[in-house]
C-alpha positions as CSV (number, residue, x, y, z in Angstrom):
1,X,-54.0,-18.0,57.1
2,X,-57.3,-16.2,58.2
3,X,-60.3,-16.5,55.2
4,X,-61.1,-12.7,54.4
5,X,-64.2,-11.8,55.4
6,X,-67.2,-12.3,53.9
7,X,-68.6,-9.9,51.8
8,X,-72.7,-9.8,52.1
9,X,-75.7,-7.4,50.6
10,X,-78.1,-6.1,52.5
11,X,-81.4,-5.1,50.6
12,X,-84.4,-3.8,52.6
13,X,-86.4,-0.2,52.4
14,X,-86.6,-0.1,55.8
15,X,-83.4,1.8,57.0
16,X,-83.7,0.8,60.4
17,X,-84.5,-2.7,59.7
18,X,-81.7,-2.8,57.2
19,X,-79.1,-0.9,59.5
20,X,-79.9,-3.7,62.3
21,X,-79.5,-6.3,59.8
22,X,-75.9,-4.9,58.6
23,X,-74.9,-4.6,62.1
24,X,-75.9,-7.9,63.1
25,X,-73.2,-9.6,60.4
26,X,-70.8,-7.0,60.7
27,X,-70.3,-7.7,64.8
28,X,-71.4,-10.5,65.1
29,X,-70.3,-12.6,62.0
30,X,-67.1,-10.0,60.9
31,X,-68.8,-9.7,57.7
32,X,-68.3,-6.5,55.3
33,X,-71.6,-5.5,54.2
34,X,-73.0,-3.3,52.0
35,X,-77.0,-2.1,52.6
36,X,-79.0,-0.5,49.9
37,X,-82.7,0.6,50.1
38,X,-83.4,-1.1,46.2
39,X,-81.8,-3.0,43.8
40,X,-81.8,-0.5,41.1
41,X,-77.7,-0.8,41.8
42,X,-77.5,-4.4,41.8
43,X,-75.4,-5.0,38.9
44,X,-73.0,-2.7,39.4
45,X,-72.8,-3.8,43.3
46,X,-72.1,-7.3,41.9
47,X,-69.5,-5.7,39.7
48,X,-67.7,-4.0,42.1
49,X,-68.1,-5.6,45.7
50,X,-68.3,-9.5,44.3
51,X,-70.9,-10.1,47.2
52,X,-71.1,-13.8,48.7
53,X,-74.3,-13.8,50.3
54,X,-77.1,-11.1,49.1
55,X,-80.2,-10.8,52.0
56,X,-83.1,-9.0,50.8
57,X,-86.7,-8.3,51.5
58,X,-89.5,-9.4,49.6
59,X,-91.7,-6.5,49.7
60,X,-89.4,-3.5,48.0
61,X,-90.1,-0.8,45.6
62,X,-88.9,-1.3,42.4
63,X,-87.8,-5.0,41.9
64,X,-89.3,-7.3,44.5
65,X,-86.6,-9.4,46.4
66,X,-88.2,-12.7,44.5
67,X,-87.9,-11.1,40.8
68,X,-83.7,-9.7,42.9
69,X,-83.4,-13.8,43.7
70,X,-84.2,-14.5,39.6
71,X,-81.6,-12.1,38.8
72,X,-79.2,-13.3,40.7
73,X,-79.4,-16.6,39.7
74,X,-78.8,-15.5,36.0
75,X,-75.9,-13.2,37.0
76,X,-74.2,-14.4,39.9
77,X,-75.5,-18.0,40.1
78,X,-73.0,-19.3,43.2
79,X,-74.0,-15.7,45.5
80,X,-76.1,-17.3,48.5
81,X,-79.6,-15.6,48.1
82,X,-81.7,-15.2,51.9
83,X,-84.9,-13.8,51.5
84,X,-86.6,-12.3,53.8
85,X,-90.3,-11.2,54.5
86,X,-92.7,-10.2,57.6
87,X,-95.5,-11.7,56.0
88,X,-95.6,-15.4,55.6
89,X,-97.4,-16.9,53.0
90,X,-97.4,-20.6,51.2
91,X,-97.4,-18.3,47.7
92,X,-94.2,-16.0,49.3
93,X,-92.4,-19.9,50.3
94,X,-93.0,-21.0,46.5
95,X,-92.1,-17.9,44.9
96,X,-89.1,-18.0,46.8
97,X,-88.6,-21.8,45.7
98,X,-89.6,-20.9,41.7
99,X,-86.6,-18.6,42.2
100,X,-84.0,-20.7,43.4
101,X,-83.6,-18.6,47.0
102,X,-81.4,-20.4,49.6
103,X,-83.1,-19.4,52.6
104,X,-86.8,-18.1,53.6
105,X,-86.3,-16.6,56.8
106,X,-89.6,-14.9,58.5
107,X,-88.9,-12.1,60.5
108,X,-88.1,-10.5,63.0
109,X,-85.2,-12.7,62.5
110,X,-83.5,-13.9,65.2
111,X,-79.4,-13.1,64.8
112,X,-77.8,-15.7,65.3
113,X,-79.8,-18.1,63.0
114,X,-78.9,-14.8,60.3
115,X,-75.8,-15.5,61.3
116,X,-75.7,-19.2,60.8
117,X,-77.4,-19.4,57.4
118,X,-75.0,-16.3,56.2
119,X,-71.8,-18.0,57.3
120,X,-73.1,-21.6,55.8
121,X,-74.3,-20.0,52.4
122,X,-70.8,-17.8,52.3
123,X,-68.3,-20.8,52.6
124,X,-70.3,-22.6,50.1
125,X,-70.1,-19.7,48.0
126,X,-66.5,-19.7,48.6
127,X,-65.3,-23.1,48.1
128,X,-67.7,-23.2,44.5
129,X,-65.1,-19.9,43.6
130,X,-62.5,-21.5,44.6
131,X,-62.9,-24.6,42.1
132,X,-63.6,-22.4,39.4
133,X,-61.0,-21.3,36.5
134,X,-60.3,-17.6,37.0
135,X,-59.7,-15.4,34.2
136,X,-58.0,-11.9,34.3
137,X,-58.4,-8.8,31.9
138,X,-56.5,-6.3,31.7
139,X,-56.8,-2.9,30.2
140,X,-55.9,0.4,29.8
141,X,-59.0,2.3,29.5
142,X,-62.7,1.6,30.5
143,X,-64.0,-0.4,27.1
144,X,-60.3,-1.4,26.4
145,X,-61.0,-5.0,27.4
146,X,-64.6,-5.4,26.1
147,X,-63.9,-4.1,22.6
148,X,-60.9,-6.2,22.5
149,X,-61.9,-9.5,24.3
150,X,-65.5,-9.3,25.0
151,X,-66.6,-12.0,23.3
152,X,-64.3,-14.1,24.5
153,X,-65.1,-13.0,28.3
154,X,-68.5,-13.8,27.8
155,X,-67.8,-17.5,26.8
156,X,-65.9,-17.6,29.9
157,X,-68.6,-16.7,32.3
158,X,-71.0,-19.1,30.6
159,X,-68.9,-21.9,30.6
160,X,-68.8,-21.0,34.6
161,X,-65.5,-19.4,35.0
162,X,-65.0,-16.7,37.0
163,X,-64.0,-13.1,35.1
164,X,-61.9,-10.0,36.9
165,X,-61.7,-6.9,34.7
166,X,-58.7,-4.7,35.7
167,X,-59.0,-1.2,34.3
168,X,-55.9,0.6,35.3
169,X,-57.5,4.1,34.3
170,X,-60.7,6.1,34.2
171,X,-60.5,7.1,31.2
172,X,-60.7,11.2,32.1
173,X,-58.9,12.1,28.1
174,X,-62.2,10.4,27.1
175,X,-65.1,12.1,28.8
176,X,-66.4,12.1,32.2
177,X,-64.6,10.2,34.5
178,X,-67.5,8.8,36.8
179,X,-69.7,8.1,33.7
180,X,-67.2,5.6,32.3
181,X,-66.9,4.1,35.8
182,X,-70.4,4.1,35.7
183,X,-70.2,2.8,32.2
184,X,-67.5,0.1,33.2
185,X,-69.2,-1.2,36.2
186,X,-72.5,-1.6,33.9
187,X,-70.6,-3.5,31.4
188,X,-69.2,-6.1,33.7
189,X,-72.3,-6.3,35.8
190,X,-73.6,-7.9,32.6
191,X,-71.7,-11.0,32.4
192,X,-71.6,-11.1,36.0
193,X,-68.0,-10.0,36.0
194,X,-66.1,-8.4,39.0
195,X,-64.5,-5.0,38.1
196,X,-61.1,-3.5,39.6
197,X,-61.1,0.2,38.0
198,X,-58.1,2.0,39.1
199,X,-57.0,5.7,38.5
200,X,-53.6,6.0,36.9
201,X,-53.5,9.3,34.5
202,X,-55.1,8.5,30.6
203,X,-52.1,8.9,28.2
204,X,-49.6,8.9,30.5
205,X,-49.8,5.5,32.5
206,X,-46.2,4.5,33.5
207,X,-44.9,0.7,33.2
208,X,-43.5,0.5,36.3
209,X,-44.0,2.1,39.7
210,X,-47.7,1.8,40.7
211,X,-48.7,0.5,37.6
212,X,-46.7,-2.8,37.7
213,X,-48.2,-2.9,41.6
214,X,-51.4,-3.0,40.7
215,X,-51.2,-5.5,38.0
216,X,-48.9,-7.4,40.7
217,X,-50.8,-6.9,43.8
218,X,-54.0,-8.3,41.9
219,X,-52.6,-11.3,40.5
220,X,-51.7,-12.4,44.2
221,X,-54.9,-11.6,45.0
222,X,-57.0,-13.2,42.2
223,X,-54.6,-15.9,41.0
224,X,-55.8,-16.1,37.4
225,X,-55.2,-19.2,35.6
226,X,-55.4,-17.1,32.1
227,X,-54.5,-13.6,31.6
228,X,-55.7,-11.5,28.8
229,X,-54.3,-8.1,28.2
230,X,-53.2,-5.2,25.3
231,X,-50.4,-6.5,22.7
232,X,-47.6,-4.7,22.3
233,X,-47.9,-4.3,18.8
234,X,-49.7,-0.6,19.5
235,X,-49.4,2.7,18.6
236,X,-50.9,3.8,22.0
237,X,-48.2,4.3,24.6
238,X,-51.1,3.5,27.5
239,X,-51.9,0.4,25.7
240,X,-48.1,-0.6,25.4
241,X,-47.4,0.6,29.0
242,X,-50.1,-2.1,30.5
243,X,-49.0,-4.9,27.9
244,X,-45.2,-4.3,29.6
245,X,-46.7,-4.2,33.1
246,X,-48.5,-7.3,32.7
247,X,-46.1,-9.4,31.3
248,X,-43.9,-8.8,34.7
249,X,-46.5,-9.6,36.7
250,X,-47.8,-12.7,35.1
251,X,-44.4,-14.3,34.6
252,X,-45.2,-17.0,36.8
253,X,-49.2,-17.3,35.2
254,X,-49.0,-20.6,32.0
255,X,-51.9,-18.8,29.6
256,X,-51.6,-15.2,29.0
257,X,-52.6,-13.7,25.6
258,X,-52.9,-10.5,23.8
259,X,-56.2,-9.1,22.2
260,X,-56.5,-6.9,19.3
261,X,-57.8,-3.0,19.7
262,X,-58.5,-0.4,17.4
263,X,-55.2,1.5,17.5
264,X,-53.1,-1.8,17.5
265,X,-50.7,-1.8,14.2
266,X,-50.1,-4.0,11.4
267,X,-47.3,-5.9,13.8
268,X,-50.3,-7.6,15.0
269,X,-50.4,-11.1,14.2
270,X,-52.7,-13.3,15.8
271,X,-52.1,-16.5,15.9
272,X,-55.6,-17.7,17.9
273,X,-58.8,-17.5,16.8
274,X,-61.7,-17.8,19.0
275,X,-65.0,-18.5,18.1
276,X,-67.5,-15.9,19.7
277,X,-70.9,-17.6,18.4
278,X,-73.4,-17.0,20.9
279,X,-71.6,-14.2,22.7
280,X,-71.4,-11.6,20.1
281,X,-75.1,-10.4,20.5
282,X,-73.1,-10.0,24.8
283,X,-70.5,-8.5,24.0
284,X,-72.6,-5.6,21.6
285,X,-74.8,-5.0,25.0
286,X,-71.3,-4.9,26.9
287,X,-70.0,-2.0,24.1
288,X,-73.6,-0.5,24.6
289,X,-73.1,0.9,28.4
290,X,-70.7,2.8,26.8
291,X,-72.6,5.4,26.2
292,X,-70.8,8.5,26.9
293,X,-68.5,7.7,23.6
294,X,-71.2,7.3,20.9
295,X,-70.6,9.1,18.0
296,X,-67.3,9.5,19.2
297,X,-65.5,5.9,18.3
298,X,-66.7,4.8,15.4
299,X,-65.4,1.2,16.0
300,X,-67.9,1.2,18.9
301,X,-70.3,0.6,16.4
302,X,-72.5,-2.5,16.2
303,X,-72.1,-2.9,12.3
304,X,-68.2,-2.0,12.6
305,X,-67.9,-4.8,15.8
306,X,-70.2,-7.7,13.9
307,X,-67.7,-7.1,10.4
308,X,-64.3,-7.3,12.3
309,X,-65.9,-10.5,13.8
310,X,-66.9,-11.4,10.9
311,X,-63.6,-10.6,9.1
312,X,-61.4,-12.5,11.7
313,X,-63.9,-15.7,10.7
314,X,-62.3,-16.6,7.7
315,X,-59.1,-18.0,9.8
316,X,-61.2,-19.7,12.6
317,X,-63.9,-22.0,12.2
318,X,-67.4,-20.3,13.5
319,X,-68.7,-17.6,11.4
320,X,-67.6,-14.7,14.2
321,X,-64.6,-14.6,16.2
322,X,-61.9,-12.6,17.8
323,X,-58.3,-12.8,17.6
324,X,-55.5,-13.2,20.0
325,X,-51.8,-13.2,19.9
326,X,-50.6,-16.0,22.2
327,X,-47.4,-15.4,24.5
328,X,-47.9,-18.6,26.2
329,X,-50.7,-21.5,26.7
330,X,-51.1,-23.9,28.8
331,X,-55.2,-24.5,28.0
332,X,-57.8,-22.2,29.1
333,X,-58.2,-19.9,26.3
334,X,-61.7,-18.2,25.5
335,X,-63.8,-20.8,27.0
336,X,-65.3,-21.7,23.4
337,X,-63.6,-23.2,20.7
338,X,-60.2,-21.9,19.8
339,X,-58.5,-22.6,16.4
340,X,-54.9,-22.1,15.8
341,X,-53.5,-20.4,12.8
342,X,-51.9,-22.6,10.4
343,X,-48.7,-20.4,10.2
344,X,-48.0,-17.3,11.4
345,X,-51.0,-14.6,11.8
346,X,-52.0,-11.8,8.9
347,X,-50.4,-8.9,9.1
């Protein structure tokens, strides 16, 4: 089966030095690019377009491409990083060295050594992925997911696993629909997470038709080895519509389980408990892109987010944590420690 193509950034504030350098992978290594002028959009880039290789300039306005390479490395620390500059200099070389960059190519670059160190730096990129756990969560609603599970997300990423967020609407009931993609993109883009925002009408998602195909088709595509998703015990129909959806779809998946949210009922009984330690300060600066719904949803709140932490402590074993209710486990879950409930879950 043919590898899809790999997807590369192009950073440069020269348009026609960046349009050459687009074109160049595009024909010449079949690579899908996307070229901006700054990295002001980085994050959200990473979010959505879950780049393999990122080639940028040194000199750009803004962040530099040697500050870009230190991001990166934080964020997205398997993404190959080329950079790029007209000016060679021994401080340029170590700067690019402090900063863990892959490449320093001088240019005008010639294309097919581009090409060369692009395709290199993009299956190594690729097979690093590929060994990686990969966790899926899935949601109704952007900040769905982070309210629920963010915590626990975050412990994934830094124990290296690889995060998708699937957010099956836009959340239009709830404010302006590009701000909370905006907002959703941001939040993801913070633990280096890749976002899949689809656009099925808020409050009236279906369970089947294209609902259960989306859920399906990215499962195929992402092949999560742990799913987490809304319970069922909910008094919101969307919520209980994309619980259904995904349980079809990840019949065949061994850990999938089921995270609280605001409007779930007292039916839900947890019977996990993972320790958030260390992530909670993450997941508050996940719940802060949302910006567009302070003062709206109370349970937004940073004191309201630390005390339900705090609450669900007393039946795990660090002092916060969020619950899960567990449909099925074969290992994986939260990427922290997890502590089962002695008997069935509080009401």
């Amino acid at each position: 089966m043919t590898s899809p193509a790999l997807r590369v950034v192009v950073l440069d504030d020269d348009p026609d030095v960046a349009a050459y350098t687009g074109t160049v992978l595009e024909r010449r290594a079949g690579c899908e690019v996307v070229v901006l002028h700054d990295a002001s959009d980085i994050a959200a880039t990473l979010a959505r377009f879950d780049p393999d290789v990122v080639v940028t300039d040194i000199e750009m306005p803004g962040m530099s491409g040697l500050e870009l390479a230190g991001v990166l490395r934080e964020q997205a620390p398997e993404v190959g990083v080329v950079v790029m500059t007209a000016h060679v200099s021994v401080e340029y070389a170590v700067g690019a060295l402090r900063q863990r960059a892959d490449e320093f190519l001088t240019k005008p670059v010639a294309g097919g050594q581009l090409v060369d160190v692009v395709r290199r730096l993009g299956e190594r990129r690729r097979a690093a992925v590929a060994a990686r756990p990969v966790v899926l969560a899935v949601g109704a609603h952007p900040d769905d997911v982070e309210i629920g599970a963010g915590g626990i997300l975050a412990a994934h990423r830094a124990a290296g696993d690889q995060v998708v967020i699937l957010t099956l609407s836009r959340g239009a009931r709830g404010g302006d629909a590009g701000d909370r993609e905006g907002e959703s993109l941001a939040a993801a883009g913070l633990i280096g997470a890749r976002l899949v925002l689809e656009d099925q009408p808020d409050t009236q998602i279906p369970v089947a038709g294209p609902t259960l195909e989306i859920v399906e088709r990215v499962v195929t595509e992402v092949r999560p080895t742990v799913v987490y998703t809304h319970s069922a015990n909910d008094r919101h129909q969307d919520h209980r519509a994309v619980h259904d959806a995904t349980m079809v779809a990840t019949r065949g998946i061994g850990t999938v389980a089921c995270f609280q949210s605001p409007s779930a009922t007292v039916d839900y009984r947890p019977n996990r408990f993972v320790t958030i330690d260390g992530h909670l300060d993450t997941k508050l600066a996940m719940l802060a892109c949302f910006a567009s719904q302070a003062g709206i949803r109370d349970y937004l709140e940073p004191d309201f987010v630390r005390s339900t932490a705090r609450y669900w402590s007393r039946f795990g074993t660090g002092r916060t944590v969020e619950p899960l209710e567990i449909v099925r486990d074969t290992g994986g879950i939260g990427g922290a420690r997890a502590t089962p409930a002695a008997g069935p879950g509080p009401a």
